[in-house]
C-alpha positions as CSV (number, residue, x, y, z in Angstrom):
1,X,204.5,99.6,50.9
2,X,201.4,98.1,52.5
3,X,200.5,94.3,52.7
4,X,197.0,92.7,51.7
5,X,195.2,91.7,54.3
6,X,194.5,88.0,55.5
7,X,190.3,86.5,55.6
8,X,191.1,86.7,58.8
9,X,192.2,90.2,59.4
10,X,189.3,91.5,57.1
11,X,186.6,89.4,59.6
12,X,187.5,91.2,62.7
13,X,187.7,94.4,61.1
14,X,183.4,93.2,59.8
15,X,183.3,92.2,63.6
16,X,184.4,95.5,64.9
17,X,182.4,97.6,63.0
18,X,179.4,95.5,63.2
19,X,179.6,95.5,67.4
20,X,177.0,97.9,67.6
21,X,175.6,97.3,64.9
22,X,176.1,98.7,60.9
23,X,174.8,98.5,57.0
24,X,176.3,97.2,54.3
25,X,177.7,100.0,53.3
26,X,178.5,101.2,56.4
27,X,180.8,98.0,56.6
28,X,181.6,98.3,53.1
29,X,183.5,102.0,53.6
30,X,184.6,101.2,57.3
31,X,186.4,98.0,56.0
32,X,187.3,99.4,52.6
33,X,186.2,96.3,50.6
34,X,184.1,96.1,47.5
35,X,180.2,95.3,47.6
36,X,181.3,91.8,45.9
37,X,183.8,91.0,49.0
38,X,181.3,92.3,51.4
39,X,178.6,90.1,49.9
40,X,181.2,87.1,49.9
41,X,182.0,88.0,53.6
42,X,178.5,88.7,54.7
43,X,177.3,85.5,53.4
44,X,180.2,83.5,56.0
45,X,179.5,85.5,58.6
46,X,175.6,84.8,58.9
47,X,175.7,81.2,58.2
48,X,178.2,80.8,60.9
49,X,176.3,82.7,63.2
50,X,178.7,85.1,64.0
51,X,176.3,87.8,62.7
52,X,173.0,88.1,62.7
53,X,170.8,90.6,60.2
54,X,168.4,92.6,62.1
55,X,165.6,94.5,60.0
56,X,164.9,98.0,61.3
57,X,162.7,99.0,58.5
58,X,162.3,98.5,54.7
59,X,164.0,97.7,53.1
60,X,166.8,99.0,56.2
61,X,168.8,96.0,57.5
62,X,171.7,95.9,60.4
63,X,173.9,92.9,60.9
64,X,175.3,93.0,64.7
65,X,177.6,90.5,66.0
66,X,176.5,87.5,68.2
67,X,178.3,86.3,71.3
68,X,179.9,83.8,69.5
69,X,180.6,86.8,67.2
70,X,182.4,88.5,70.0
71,X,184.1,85.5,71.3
72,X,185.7,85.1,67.8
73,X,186.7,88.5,67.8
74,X,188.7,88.4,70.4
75,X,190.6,85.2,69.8
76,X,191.5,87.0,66.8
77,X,193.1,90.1,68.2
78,X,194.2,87.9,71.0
79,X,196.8,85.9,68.2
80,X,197.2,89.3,66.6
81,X,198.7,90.8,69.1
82,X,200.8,87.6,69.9
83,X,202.2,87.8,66.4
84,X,202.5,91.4,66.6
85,X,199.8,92.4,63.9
86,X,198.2,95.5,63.5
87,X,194.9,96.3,61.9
């Protein structure tokens, strides 16, 4: 039986696909979320400036993680692993 995930747990799994950079629906399938959460998510990320949206083209658009991004990131795994919680 498998638990839901936390808001937290569903971040650094958007942070770790969007290292190098990714679409929405990249992040949408690599996270396994729907396009509502993703917008919801999305939305937290950039105004928190963990993300930023890149365009490439139009109407192509990339969100890659900032350094605070990064930072974040790794304090999360960081109590992850201390609590012994995989993603």
């Amino acid at each position: 039986m498998s638990r839901r995930r936390s808001n937290i747990e569903i971040i650094a799994e958007m942070l770790r696909c969007g290292e190098n950079g990714a679409g929405k629906t990249e992040i949408m399938y690599s996270v396994n979320m729907s396009y509502a959460q993703l917008q919801k998510y999305l939305k937290f990320l950039l105004s928190n400036d963990l993300v930023t949206k890149v365009e490439v083209g139009n109407p192509c658009v990339r969100y890659h993680v900032t350094k605070k991004g990064a930072e974040l990131l790794e304090s999360i795994d960081s109590v992850l692993e201390i609590l012994d919680i995989e993603l």
